[in-house]
Biotite code that builds the C-alpha atoms (Angstrom):
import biotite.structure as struc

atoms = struc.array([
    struc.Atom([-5.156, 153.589, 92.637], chain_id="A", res_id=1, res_name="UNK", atom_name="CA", element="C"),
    struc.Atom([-8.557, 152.482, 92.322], chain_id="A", res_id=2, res_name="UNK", atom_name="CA", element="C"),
    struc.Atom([-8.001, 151.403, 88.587], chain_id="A", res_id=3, res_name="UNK", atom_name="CA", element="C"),
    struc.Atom([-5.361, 149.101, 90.622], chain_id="A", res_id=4, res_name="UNK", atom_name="CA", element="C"),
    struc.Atom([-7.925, 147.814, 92.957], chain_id="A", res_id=5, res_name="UNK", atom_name="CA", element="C"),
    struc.Atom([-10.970, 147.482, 90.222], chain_id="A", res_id=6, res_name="UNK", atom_name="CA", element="C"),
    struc.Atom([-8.283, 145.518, 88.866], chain_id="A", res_id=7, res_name="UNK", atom_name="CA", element="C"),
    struc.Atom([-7.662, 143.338, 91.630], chain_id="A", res_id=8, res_name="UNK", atom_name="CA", element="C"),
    struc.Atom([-11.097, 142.303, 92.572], chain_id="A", res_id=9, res_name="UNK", atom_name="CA", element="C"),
    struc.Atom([-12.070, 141.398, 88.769], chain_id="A", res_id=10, res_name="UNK", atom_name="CA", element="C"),
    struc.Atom([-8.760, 139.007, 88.815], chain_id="A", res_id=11, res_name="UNK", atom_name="CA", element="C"),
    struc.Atom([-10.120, 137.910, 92.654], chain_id="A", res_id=12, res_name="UNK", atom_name="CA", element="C"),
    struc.Atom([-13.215, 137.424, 91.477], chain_id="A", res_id=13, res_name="UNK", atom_name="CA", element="C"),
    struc.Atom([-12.160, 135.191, 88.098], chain_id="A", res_id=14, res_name="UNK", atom_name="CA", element="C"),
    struc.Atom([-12.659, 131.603, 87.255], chain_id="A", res_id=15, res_name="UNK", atom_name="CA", element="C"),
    struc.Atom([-9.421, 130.858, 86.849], chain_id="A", res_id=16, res_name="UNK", atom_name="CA", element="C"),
    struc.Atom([-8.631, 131.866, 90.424], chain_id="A", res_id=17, res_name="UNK", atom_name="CA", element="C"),
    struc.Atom([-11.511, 129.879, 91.690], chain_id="A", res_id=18, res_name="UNK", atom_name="CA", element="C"),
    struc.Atom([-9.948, 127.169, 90.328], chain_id="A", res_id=19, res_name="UNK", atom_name="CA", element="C"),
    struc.Atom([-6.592, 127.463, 91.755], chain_id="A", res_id=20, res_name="UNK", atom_name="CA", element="C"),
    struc.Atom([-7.799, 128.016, 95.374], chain_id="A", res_id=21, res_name="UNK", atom_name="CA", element="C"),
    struc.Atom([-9.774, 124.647, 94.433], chain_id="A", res_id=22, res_name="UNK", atom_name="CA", element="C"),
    struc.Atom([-6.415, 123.337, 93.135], chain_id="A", res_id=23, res_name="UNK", atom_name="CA", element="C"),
    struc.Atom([-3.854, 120.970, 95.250], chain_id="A", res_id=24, res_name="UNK", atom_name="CA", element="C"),
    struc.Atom([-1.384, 123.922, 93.870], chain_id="A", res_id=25, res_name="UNK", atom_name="CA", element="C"),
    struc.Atom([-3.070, 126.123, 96.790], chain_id="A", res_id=26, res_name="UNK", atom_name="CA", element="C"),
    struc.Atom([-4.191, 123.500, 99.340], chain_id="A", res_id=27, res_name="UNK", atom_name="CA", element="C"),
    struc.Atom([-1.117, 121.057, 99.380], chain_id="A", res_id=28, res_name="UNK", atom_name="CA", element="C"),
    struc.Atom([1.670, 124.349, 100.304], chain_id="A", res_id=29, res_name="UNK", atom_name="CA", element="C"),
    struc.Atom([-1.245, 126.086, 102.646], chain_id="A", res_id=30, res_name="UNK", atom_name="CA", element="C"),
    struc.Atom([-1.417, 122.526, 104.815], chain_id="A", res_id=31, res_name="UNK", atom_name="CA", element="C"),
    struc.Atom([2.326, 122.366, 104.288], chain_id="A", res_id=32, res_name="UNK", atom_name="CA", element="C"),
    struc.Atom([3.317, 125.366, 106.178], chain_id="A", res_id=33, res_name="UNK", atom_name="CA", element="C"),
    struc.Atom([2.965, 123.814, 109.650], chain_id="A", res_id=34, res_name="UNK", atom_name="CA", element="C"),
    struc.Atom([6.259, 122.550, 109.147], chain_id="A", res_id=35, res_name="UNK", atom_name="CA", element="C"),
    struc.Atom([8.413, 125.849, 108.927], chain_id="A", res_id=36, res_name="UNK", atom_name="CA", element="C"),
    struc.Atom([5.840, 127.773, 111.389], chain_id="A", res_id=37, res_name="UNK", atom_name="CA", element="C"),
    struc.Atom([6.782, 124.710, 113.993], chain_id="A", res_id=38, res_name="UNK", atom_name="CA", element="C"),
    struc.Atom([10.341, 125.316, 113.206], chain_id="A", res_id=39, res_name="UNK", atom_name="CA", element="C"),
    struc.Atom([10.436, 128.869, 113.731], chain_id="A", res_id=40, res_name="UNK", atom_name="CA", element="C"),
    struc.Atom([8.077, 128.157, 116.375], chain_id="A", res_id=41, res_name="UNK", atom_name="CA", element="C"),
    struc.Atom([11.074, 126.019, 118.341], chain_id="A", res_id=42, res_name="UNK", atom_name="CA", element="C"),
    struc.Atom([13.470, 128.770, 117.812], chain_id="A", res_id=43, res_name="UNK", atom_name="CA", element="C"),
    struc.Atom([12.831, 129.999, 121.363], chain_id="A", res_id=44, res_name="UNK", atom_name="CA", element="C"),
    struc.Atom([12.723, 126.216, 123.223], chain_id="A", res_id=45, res_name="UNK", atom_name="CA", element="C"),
    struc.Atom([16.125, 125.195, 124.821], chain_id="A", res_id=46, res_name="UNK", atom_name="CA", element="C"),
    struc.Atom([18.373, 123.646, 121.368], chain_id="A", res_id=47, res_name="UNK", atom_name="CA", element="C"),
    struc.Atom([19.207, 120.354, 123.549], chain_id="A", res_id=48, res_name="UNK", atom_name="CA", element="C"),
    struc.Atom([16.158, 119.069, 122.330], chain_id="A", res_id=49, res_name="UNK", atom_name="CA", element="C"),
    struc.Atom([16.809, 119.278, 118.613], chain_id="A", res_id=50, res_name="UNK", atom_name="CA", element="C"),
    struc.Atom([16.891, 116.257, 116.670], chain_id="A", res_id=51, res_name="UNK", atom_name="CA", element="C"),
    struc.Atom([20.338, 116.659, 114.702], chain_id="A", res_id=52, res_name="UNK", atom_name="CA", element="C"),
    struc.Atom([18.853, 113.190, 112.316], chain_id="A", res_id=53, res_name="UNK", atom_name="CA", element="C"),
    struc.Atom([15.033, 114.570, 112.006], chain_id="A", res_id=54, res_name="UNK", atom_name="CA", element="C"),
    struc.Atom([16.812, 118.273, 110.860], chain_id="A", res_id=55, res_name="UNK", atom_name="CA", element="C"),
    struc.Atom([19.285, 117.142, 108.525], chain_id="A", res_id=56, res_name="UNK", atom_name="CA", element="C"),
    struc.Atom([16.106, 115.183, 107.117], chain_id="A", res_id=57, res_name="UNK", atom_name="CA", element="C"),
    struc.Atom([13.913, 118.045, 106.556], chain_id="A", res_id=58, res_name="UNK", atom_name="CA", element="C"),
    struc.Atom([16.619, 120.052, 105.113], chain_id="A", res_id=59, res_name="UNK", atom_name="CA", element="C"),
    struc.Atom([16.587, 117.038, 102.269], chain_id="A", res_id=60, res_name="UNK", atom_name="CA", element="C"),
    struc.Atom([13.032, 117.309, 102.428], chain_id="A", res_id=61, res_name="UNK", atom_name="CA", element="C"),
    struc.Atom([12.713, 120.622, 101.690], chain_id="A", res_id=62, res_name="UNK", atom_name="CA", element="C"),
    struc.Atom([15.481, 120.679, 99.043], chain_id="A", res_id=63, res_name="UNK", atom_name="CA", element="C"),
    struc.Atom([13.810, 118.189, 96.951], chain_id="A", res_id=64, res_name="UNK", atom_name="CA", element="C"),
    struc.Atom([10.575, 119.702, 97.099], chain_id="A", res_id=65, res_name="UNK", atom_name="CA", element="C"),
    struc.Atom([11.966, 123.116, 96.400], chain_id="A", res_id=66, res_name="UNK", atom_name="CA", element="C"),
    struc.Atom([13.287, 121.834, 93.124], chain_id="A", res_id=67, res_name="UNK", atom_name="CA", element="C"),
    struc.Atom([9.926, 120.032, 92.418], chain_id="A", res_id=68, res_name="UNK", atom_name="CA", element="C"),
    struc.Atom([8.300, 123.557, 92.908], chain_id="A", res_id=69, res_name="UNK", atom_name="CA", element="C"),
    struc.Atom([10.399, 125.001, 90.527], chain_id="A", res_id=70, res_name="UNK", atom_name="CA", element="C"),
    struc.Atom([10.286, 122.427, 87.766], chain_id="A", res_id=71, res_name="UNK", atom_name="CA", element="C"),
    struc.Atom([6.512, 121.536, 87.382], chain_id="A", res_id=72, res_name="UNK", atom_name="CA", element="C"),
    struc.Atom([4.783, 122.953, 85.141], chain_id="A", res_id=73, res_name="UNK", atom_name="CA", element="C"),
    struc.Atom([2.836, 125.518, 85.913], chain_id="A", res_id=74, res_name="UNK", atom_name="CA", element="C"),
    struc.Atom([5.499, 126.618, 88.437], chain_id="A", res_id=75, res_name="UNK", atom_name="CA", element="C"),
    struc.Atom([4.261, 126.533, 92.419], chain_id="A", res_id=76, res_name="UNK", atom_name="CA", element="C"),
    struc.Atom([5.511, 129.030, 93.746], chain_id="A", res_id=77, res_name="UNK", atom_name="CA", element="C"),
    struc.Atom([4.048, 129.068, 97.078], chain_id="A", res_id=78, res_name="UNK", atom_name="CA", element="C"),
    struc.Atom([4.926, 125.817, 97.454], chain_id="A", res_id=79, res_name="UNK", atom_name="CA", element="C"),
    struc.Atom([8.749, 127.384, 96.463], chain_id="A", res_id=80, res_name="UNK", atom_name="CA", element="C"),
    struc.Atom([8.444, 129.684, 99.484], chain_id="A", res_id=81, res_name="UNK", atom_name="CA", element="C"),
    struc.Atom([7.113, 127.079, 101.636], chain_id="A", res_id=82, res_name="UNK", atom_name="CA", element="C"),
    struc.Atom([10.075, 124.922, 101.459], chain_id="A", res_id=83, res_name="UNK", atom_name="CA", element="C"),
    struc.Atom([12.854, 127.551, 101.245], chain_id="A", res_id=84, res_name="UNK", atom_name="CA", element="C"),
    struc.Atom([11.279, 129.104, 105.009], chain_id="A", res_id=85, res_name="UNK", atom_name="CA", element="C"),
    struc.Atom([11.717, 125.448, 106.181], chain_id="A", res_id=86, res_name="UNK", atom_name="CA", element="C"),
    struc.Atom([14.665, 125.233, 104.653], chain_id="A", res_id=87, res_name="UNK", atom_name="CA", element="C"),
    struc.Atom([16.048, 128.313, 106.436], chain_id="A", res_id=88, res_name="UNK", atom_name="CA", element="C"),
    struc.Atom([14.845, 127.369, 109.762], chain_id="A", res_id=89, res_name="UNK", atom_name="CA", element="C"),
    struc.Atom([15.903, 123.961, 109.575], chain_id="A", res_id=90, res_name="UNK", atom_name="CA", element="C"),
    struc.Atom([19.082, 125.202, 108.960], chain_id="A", res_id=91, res_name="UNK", atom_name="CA", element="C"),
    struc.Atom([18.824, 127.530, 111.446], chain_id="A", res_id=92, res_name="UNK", atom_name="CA", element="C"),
    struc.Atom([18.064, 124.960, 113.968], chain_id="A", res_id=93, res_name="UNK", atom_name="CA", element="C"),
    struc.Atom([21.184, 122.754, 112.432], chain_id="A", res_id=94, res_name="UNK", atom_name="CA", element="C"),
    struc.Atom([23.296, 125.402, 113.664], chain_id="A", res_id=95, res_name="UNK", atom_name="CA", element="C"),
    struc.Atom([21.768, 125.813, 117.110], chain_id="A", res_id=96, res_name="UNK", atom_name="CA", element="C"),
    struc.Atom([22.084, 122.297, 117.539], chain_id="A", res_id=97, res_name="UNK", atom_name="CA", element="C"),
    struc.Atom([25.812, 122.303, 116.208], chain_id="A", res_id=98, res_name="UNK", atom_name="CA", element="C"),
    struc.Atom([26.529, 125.175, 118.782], chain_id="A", res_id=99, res_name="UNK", atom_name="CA", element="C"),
    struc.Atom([25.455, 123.351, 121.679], chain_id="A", res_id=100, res_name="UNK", atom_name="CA", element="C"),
    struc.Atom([26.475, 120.083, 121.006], chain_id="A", res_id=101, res_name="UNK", atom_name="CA", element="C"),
    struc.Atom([29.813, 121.074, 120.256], chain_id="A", res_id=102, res_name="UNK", atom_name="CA", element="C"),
    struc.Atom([30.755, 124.334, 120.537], chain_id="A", res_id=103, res_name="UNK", atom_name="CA", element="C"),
    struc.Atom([28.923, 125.398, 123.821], chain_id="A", res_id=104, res_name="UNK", atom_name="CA", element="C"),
    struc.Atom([31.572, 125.044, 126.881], chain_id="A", res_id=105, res_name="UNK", atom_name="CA", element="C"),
    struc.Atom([30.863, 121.538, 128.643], chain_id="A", res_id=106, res_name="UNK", atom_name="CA", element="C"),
    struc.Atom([29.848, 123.376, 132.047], chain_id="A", res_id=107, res_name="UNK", atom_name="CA", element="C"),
    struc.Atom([26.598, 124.580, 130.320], chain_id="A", res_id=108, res_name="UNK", atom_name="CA", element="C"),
    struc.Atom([26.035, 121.036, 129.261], chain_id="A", res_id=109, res_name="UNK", atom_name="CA", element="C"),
    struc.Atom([26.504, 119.645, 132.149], chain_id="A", res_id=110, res_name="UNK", atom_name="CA", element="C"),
    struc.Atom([24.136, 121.659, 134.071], chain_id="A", res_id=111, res_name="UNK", atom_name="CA", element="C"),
    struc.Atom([21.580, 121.158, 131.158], chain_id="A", res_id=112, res_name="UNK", atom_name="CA", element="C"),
    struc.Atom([21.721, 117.635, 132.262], chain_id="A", res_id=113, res_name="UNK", atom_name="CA", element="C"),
    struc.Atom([21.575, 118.278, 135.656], chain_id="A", res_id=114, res_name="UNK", atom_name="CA", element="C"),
    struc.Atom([17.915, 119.715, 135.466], chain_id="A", res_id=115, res_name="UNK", atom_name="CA", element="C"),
])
């Protein structure tokens, strides 16, 4: 265990890791993140406020940039795992709005207006 650690802190401590944390490959999917965190974030406000055209968008969004991830060169993987959380919540939101827009029974919509 501490061979694992020693380990650890000499690949911490490296140039080459310097220069990725000085690298758009860590600072463009760290800023990038907001997305999916605001998305999971909206899991708990009322789905009638969705945006079914702004969802469907970042579901593109995150597609595209998932593949970019995986195709440059040297892969990005955090960037990867950025966009497939966003992805999943976007998706998740999708169906939340899908549910109330059309599945939920038009009482509950109705008194959703009401308020």
């Amino acid at each position: 265990m501490a061979s694992l650690a020693k380990k650890l802190m000499t690949n911490l401590k490296s140039k080459e890791f310097r220069n990725y944390l000085m690298s758009t490959h860590f600072w463009g999917p760290v800023a990038n993140w907001g997305i999916p965190i605001a998305a999971i974030a909206d899991f708990s406000k009322d789905a009638k406020y969705i945006s079914p055209n702004m969802t469907v968008a970042l579901c593109i969004y995150s597609a595209m940039f998932m593949r970019f991830a995986w195709k440059v060169q040297p892969q990005n993987m955090l960037l990867f795992a950025c966009h497939l959380t966003n992805e999943v919540a976007q998706i998740v939101q999708l169906g939340r709005y899908v549910t109330y827009a059309y599945i939920s029974p038009p009482q509950q919509q109705l008194d959703d207006t009401s308020n």
